[in-house]
SENUBA-439359 format. One record per residue: residue number from 1; residue in three letters; z, x, y of N, C-alpha, C in turn. Coordinates in steps of 0.1 Angstrom, whole numbers, plus 5000, padded with zeros to 4 digits. Each point is the difference from the previous one (the first is absolute). Layout:
<atom num="NUM" residu="Ala" n_up="Z" n_east="X" n_north="Y" ca_up="Z" ca_east="X" ca_north="Y" c_up="Z" c_east="X" c_north="Y"/>
...
This chain:
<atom num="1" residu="Unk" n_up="4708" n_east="4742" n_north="4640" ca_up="4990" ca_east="5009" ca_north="4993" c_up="5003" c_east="4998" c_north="4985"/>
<atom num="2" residu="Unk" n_up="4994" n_east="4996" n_north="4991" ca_up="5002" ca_east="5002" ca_north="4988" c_up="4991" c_east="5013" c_north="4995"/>
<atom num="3" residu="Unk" n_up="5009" n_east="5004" n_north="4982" ca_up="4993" ca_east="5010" ca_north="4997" c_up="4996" c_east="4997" c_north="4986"/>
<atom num="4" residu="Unk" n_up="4997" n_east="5004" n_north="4986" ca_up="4998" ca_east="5000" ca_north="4990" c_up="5006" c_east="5006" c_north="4991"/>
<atom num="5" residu="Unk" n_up="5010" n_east="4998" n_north="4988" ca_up="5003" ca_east="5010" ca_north="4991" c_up="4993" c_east="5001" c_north="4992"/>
<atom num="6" residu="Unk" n_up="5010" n_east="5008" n_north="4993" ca_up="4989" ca_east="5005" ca_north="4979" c_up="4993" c_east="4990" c_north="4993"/>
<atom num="7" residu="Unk" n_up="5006" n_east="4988" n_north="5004" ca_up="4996" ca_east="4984" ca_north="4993" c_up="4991" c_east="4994" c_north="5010"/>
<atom num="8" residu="Unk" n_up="4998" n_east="5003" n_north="5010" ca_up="4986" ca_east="4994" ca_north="5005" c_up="5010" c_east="4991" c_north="5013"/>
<atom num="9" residu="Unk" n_up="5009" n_east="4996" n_north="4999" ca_up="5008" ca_east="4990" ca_north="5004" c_up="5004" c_east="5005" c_north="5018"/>
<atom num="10" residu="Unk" n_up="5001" n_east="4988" n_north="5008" ca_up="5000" ca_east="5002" ca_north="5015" c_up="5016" c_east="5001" c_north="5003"/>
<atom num="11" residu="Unk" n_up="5007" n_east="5008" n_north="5004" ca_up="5011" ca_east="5000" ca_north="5008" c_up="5002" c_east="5004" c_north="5017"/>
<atom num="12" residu="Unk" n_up="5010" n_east="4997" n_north="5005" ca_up="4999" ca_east="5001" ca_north="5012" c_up="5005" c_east="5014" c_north="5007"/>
<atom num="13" residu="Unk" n_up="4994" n_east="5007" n_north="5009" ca_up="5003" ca_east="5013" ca_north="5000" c_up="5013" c_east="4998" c_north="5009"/>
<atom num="14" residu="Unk" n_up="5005" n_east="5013" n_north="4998" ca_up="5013" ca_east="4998" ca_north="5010" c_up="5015" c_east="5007" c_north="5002"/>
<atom num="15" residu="Unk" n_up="5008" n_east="5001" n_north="5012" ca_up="5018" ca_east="5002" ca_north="4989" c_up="5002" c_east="4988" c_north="4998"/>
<atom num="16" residu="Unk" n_up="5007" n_east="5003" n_north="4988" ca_up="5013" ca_east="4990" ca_north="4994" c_up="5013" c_east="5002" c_north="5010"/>
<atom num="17" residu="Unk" n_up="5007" n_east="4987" n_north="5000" ca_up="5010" ca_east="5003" ca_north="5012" c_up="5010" c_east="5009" c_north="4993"/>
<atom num="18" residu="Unk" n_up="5003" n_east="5004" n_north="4992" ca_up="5011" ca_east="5010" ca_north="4993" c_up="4997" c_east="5011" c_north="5012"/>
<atom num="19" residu="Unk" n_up="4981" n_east="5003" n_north="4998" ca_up="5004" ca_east="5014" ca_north="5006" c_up="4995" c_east="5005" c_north="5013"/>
<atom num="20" residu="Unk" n_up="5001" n_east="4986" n_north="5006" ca_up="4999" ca_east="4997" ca_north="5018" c_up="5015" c_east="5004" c_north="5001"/>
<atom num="21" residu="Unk" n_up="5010" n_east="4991" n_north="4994" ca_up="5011" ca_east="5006" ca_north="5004" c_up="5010" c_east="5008" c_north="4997"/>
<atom num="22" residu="Unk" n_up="4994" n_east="5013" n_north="4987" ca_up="5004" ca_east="5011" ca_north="4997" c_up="4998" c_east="5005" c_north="5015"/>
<atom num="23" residu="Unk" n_up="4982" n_east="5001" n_north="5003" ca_up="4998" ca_east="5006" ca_north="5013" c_up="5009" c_east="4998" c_north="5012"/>
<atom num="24" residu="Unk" n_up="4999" n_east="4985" n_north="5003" ca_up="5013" ca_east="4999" ca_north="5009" c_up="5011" c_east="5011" c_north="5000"/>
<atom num="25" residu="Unk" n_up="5005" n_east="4997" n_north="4988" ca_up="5015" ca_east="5005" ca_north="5004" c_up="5001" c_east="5013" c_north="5001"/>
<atom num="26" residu="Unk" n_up="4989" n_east="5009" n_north="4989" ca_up="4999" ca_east="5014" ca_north="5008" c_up="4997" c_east="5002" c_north="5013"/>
<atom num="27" residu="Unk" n_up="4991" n_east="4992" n_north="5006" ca_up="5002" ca_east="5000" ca_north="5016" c_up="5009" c_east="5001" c_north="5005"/>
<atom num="28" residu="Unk" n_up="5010" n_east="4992" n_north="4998" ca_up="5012" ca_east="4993" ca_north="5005" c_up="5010" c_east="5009" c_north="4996"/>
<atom num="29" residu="Unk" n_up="5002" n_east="5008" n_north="4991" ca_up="5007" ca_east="5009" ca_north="4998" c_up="4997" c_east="5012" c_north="5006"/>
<atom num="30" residu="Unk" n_up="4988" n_east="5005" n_north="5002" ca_up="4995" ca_east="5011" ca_north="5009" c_up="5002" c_east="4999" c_north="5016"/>
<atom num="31" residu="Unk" n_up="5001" n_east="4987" n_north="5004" ca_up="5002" ca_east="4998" ca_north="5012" c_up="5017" c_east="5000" c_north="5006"/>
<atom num="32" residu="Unk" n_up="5008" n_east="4997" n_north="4988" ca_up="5009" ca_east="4999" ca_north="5003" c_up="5007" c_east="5017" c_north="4999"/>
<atom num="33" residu="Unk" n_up="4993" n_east="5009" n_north="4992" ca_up="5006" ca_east="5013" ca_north="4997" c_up="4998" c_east="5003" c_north="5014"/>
<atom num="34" residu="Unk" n_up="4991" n_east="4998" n_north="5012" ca_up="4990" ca_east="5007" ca_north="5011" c_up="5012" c_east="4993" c_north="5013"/>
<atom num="35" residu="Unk" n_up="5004" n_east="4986" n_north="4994" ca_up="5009" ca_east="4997" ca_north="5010" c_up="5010" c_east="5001" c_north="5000"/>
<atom num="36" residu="Unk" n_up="5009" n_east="5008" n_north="4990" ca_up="5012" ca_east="5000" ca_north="5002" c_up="5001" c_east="5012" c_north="5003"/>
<atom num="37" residu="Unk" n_up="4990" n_east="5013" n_north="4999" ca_up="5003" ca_east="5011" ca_north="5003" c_up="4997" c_east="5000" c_north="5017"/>
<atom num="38" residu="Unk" n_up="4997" n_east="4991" n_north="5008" ca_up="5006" ca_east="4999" ca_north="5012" c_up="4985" c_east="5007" c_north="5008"/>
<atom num="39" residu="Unk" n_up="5003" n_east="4997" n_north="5015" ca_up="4991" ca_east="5012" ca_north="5004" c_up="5001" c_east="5015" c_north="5003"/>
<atom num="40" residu="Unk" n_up="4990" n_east="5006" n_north="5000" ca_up="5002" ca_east="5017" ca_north="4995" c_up="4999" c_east="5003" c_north="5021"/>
<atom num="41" residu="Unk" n_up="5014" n_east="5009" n_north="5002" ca_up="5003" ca_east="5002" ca_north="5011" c_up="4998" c_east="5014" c_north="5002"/>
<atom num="42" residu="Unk" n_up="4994" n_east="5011" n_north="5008" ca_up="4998" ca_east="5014" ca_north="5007" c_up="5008" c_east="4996" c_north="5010"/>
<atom num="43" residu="Unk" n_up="5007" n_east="5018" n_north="5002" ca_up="5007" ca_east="4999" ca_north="5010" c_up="4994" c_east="5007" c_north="5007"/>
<atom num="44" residu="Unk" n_up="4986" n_east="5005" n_north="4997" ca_up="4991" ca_east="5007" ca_north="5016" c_up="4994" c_east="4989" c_north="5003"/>
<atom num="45" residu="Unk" n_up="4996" n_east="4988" n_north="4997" ca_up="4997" ca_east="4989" ca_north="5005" c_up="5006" c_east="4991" c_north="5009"/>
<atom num="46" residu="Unk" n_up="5015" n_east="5004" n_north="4997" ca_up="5009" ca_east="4993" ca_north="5003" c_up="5002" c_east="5009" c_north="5015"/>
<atom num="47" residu="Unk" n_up="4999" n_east="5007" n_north="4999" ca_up="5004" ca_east="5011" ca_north="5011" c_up="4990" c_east="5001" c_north="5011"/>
<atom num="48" residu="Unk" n_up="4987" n_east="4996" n_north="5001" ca_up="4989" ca_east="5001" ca_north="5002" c_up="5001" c_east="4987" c_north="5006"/>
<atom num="49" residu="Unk" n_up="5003" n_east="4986" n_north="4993" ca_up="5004" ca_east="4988" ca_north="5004" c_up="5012" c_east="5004" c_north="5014"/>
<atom num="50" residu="Unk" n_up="5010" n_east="5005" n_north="5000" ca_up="5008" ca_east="4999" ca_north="5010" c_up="4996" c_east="5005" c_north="5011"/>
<atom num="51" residu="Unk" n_up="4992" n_east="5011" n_north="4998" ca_up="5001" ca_east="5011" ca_north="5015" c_up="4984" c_east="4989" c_north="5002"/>
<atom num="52" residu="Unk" n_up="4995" n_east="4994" n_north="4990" ca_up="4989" ca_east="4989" ca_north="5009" c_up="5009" c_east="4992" c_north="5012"/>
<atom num="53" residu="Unk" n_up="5007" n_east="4994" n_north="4994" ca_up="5009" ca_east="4989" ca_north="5007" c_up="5008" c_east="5008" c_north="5010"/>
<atom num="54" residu="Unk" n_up="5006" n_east="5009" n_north="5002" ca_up="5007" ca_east="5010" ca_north="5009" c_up="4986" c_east="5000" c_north="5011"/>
<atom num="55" residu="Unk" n_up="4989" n_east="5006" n_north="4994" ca_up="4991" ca_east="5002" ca_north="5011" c_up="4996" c_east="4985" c_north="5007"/>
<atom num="56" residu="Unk" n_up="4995" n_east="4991" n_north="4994" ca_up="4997" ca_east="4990" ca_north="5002" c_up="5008" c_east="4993" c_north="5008"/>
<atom num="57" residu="Unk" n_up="5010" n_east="5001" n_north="5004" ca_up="5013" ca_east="4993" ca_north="5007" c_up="5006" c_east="5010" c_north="5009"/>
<atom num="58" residu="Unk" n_up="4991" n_east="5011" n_north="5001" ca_up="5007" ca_east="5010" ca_north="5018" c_up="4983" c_east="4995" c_north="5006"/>
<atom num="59" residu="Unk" n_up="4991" n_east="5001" n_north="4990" ca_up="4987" ca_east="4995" ca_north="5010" c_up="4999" c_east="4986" c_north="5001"/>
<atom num="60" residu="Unk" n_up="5008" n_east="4990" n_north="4996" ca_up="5001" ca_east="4986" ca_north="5007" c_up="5009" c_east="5000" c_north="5012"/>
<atom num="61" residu="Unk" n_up="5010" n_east="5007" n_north="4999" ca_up="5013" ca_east="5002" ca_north="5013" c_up="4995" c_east="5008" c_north="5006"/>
<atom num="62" residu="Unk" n_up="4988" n_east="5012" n_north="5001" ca_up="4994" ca_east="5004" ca_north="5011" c_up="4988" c_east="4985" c_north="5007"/>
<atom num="63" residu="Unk" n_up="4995" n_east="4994" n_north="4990" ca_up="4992" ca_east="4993" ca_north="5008" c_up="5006" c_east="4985" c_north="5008"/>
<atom num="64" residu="Unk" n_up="5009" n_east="4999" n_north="4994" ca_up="5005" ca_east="4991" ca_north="5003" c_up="5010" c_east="5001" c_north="5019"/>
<atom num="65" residu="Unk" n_up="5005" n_east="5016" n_north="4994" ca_up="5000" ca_east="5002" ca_north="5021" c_up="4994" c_east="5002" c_north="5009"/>
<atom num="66" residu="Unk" n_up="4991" n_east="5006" n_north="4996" ca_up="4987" ca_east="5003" ca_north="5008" c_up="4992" c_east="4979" c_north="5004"/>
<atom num="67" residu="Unk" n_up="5001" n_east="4994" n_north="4988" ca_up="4994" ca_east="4985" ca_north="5008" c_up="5013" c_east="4990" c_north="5003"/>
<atom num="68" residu="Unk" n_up="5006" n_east="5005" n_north="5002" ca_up="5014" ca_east="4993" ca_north="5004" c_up="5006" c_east="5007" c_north="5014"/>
<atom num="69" residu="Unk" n_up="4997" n_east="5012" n_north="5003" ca_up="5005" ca_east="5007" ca_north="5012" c_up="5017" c_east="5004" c_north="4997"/>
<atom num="70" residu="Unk" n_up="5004" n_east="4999" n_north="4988" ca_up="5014" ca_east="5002" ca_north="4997" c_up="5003" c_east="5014" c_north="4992"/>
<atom num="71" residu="Unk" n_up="5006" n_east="5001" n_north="5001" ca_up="5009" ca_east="5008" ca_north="4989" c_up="5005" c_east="4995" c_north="4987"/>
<atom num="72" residu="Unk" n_up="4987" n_east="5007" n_north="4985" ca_up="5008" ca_east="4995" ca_north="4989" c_up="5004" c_east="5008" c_north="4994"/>
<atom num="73" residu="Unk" n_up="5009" n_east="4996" n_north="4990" ca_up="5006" ca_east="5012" ca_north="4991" c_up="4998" c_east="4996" c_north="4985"/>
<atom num="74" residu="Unk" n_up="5005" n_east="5014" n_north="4994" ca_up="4996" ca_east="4995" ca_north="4983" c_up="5015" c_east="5003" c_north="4994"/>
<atom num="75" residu="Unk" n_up="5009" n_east="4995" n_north="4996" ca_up="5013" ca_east="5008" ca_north="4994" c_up="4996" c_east="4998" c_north="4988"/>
<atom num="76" residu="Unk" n_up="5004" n_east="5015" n_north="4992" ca_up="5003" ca_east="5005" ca_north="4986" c_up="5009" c_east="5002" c_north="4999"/>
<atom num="77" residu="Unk" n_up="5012" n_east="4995" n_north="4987" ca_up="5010" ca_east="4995" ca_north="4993" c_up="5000" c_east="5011" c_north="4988"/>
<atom num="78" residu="Unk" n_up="4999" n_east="5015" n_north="5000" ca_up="5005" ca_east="5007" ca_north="4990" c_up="5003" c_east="4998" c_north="4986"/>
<atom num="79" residu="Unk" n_up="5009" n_east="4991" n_north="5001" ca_up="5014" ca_east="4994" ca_north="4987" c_up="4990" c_east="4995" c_north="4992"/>
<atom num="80" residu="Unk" n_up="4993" n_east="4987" n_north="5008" ca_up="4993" ca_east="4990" ca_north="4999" c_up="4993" c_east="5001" c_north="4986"/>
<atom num="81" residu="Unk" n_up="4990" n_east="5015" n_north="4996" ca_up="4991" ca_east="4999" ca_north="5013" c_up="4992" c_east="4988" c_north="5006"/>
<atom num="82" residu="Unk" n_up="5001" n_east="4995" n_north="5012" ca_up="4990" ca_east="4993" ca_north="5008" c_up="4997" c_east="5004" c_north="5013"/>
<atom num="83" residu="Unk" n_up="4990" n_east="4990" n_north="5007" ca_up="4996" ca_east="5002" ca_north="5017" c_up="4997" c_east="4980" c_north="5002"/>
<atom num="84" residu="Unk" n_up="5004" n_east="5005" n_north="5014" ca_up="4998" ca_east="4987" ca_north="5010" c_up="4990" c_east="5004" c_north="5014"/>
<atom num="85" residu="Unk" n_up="4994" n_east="4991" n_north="4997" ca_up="4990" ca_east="4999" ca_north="5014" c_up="5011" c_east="4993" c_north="5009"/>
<atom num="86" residu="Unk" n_up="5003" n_east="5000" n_north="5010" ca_up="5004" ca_east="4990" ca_north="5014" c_up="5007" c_east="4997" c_north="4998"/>
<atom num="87" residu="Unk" n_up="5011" n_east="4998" n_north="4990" ca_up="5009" ca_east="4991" ca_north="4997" c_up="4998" c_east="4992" c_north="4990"/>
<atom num="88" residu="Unk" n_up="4989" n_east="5001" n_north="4995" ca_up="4995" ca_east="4986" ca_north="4990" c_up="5006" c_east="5005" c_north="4985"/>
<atom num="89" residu="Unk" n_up="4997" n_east="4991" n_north="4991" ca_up="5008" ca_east="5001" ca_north="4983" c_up="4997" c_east="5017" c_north="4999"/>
<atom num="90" residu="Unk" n_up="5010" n_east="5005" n_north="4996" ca_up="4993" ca_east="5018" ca_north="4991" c_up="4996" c_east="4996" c_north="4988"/>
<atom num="91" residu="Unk" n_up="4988" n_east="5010" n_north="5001" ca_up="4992" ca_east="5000" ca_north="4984" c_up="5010" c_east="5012" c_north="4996"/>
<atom num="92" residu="Unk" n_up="5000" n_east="4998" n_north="4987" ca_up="5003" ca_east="5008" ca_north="4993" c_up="4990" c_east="5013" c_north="4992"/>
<atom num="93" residu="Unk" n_up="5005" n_east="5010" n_north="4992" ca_up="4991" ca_east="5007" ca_north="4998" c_up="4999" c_east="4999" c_north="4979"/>
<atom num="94" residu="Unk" n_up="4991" n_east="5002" n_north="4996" ca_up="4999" ca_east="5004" ca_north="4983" c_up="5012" c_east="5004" c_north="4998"/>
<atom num="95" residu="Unk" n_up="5010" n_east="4997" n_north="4989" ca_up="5009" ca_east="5010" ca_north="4994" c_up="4996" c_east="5013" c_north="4995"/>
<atom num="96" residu="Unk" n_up="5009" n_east="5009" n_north="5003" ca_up="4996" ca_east="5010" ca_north="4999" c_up="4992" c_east="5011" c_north="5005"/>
<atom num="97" residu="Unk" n_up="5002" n_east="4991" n_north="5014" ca_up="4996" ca_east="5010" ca_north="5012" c_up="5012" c_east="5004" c_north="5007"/>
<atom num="98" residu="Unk" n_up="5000" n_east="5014" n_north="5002" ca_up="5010" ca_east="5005" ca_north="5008" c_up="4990" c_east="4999" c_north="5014"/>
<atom num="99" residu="Unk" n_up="5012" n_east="4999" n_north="5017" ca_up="4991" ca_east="5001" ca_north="5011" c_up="5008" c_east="5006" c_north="5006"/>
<atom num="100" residu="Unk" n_up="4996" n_east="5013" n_north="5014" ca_up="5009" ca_east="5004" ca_north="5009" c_up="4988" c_east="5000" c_north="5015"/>
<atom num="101" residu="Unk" n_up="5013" n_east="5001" n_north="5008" ca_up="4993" ca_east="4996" ca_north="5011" c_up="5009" c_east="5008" c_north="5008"/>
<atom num="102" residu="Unk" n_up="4982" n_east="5006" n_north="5012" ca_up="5004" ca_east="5009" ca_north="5009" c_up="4998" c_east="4994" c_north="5013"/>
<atom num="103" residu="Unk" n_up="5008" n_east="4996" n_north="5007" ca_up="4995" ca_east="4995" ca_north="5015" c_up="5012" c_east="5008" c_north="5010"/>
<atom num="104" residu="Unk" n_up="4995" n_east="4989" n_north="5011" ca_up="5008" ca_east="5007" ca_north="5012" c_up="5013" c_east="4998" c_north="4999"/>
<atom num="105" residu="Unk" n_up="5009" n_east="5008" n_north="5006" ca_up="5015" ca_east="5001" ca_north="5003" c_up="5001" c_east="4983" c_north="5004"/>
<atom num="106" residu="Unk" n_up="4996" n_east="4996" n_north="5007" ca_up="5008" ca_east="4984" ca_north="5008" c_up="4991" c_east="4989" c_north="4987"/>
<atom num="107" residu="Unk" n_up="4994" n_east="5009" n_north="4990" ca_up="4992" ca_east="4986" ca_north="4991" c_up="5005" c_east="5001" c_north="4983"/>
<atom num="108" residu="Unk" n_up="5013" n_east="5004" n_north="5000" ca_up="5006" ca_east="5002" ca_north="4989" c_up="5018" c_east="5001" c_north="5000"/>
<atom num="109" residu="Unk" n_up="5004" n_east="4992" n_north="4990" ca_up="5013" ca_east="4995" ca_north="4997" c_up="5002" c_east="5005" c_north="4987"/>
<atom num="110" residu="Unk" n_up="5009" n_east="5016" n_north="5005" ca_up="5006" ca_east="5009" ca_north="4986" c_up="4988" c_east="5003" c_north="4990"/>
<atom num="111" residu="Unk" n_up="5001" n_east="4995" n_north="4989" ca_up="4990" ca_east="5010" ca_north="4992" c_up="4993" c_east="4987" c_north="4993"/>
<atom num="112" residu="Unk" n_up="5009" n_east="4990" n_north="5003" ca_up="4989" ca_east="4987" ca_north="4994" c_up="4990" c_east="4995" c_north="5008"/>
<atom num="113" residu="Unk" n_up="4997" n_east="4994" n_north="5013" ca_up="4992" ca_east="4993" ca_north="5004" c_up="4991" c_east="5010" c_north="5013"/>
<atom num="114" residu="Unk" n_up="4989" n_east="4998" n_north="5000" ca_up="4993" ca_east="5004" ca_north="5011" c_up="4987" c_east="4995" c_north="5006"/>
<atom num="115" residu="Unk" n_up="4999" n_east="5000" n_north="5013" ca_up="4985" ca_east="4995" ca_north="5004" c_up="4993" c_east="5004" c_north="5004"/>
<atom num="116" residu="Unk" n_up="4989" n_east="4991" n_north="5004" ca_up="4988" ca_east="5013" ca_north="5004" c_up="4993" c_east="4986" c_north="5007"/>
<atom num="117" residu="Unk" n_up="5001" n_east="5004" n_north="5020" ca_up="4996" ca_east="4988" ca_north="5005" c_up="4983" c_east="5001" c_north="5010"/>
<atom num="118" residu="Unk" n_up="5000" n_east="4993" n_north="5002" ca_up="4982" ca_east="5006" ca_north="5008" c_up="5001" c_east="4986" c_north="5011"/>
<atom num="119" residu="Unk" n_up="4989" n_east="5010" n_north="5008" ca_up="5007" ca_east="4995" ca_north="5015" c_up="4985" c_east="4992" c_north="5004"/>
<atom num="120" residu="Unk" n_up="5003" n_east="4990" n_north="5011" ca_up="4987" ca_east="4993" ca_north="5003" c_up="4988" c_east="5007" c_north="5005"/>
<atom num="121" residu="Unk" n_up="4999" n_east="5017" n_north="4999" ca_up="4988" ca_east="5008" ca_north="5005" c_up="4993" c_east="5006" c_north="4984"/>
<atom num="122" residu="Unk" n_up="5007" n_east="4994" n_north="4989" ca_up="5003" ca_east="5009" ca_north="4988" c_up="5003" c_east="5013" c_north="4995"/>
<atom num="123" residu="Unk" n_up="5006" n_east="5001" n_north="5009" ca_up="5006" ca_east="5011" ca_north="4993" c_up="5016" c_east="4998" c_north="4995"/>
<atom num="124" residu="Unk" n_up="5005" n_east="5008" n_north="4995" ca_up="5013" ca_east="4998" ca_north="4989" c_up="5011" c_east="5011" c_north="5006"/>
<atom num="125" residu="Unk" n_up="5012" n_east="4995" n_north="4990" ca_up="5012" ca_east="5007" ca_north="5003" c_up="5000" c_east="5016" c_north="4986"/>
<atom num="126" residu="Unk" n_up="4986" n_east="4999" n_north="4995" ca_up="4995" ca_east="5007" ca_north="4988" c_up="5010" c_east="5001" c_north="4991"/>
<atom num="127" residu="Unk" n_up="4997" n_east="5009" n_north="4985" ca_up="5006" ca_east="5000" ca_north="4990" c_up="4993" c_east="5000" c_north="4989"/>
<atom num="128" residu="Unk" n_up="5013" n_east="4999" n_north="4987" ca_up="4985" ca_east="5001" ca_north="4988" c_up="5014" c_east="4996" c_north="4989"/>
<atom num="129" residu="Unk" n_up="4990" n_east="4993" n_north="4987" ca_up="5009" ca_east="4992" ca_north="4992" c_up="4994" c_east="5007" c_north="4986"/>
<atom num="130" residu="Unk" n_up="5010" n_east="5007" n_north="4995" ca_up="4997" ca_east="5009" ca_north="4984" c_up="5000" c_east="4990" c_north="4991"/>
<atom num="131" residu="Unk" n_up="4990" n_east="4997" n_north="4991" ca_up="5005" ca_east="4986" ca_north="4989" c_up="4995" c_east="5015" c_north="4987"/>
<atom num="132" residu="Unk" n_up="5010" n_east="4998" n_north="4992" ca_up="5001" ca_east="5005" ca_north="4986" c_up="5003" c_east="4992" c_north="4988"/>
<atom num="133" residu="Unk" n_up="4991" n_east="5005" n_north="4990" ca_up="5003" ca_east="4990" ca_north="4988" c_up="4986" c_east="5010" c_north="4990"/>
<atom num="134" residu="Unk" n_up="5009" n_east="4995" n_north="4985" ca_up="4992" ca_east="5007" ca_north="4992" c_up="4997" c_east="5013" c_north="4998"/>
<atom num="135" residu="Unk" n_up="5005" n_east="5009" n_north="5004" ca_up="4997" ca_east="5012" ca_north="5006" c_up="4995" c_east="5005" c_north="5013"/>
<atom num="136" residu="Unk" n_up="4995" n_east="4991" n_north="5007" ca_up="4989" ca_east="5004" ca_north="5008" c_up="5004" c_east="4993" c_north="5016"/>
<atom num="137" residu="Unk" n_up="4992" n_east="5004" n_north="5008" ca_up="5009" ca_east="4999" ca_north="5013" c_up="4986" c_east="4995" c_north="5013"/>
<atom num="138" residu="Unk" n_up="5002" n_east="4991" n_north="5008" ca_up="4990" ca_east="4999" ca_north="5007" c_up="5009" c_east="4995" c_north="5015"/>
<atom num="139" residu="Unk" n_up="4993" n_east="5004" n_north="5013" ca_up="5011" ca_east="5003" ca_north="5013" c_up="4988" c_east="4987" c_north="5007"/>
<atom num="140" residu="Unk" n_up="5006" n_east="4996" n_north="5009" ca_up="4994" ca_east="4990" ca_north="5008" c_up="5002" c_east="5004" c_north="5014"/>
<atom num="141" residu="Unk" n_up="4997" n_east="5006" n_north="5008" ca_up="5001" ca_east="5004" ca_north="5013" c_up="4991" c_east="4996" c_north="5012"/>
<atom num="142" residu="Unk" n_up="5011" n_east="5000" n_north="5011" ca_up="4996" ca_east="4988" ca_north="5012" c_up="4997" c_east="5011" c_north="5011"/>
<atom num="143" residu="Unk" n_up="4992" n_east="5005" n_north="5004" ca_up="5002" ca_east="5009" ca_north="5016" c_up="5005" c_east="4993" c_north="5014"/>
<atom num="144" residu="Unk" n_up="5005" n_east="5007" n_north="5003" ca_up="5012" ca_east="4995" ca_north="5014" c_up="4989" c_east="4994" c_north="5011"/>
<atom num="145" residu="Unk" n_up="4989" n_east="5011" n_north="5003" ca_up="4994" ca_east="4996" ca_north="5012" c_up="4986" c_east="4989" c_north="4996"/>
<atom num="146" residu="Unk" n_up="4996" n_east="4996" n_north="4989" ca_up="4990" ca_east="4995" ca_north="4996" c_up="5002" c_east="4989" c_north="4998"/>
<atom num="147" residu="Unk" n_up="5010" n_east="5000" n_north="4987" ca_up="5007" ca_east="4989" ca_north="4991" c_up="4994" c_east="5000" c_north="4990"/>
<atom num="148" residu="Unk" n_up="4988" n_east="5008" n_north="4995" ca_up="4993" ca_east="5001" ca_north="4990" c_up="5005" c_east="5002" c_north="4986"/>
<atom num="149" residu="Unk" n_up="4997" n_east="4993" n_north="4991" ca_up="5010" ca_east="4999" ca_north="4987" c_up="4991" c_east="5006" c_north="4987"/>
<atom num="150" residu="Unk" n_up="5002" n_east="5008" n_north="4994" ca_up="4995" ca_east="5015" ca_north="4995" c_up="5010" c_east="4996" c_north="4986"/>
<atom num="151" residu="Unk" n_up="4987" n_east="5003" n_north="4988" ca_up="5013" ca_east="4997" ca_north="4984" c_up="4991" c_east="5014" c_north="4998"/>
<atom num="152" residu="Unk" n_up="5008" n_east="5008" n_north="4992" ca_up="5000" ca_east="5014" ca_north="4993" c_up="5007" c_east="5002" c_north="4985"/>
<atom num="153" residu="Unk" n_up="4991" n_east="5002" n_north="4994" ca_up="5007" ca_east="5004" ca_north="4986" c_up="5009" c_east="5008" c_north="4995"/>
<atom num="154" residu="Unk" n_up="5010" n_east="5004" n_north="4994" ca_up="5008" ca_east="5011" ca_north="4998" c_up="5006" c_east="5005" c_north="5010"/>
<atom num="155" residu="Unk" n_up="4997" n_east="4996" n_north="5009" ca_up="5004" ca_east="5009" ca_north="5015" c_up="5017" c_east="5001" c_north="5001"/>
């Protein structure tokens, strides 16, 4: 595109590279202020994230006995905190979740580990798993005769 100045005369319109890469580098510096301050973490999100995964993993170990005809269990690791489906790797949970677990007498080892198992008709050995963090508290509970897996806020 050319244009015309005061003298009649044609130049070419445009940036000069000087201030393509002034631009640049302000970019480049704005991008790097945005990435070193990391990602921005909530711990009601975080908390909300776990008792997902808590829920999500007694209703896979429910379905999974009911189409297998067996007996599966979920073990929660207190210390951890984590849980295991069947034996398989434990997930772990967000830092900065506290977790306590209520189950049956024969599905818990002292004050650290407990389970919560469901039977090939589905129904469960019941119980319920408190996850806290951030202030705020959300219970994940399993009924004995159903196996139905129930998340409650504040509860």
């Amino acid at each position: 595109m050319t244009s015309r100045n005061k003298k009649g005369r044609n130049r070419d319109a445009g940036f000069t590279l000087v201030e393509v890469l002034v631009v640049l580098a302000v970019v480049g510096l704005a991008l790097g202020v945005v990435a070193l301050r990391g990602p921005q973490r909530s711990p009601a999100l975080d908390l909300r994230a776990a008792a997902g995964t808590v829920a999500e993993t007694l209703r896979l170990a429910r379905s999974r006995a009911v189409a297998g005809n067996r007996t599966v269990g979920v073990a929660f690791d207190v210390a951890g905190p984590s849980l295991r489906l069947d034996g398989a790797t434990p997930r772990g949970l967000p830092p900065g979740i506290a977790m306590a677990v209520t189950a049956t007498l024969g599905n818990t080892a002292g004050g650290r580990l407990g389970a919560i198992q469901f039977a090939p008709d589905g129904s469960s050995s019941g119980g319920r798993v408190v996850l806290q963090g951030g202030g705020r508290r959300i219970q994940v509970g399993v009924e004995w005769l159903t196996g139905r897996v129930s998340v409650a806020d504040g509860a």
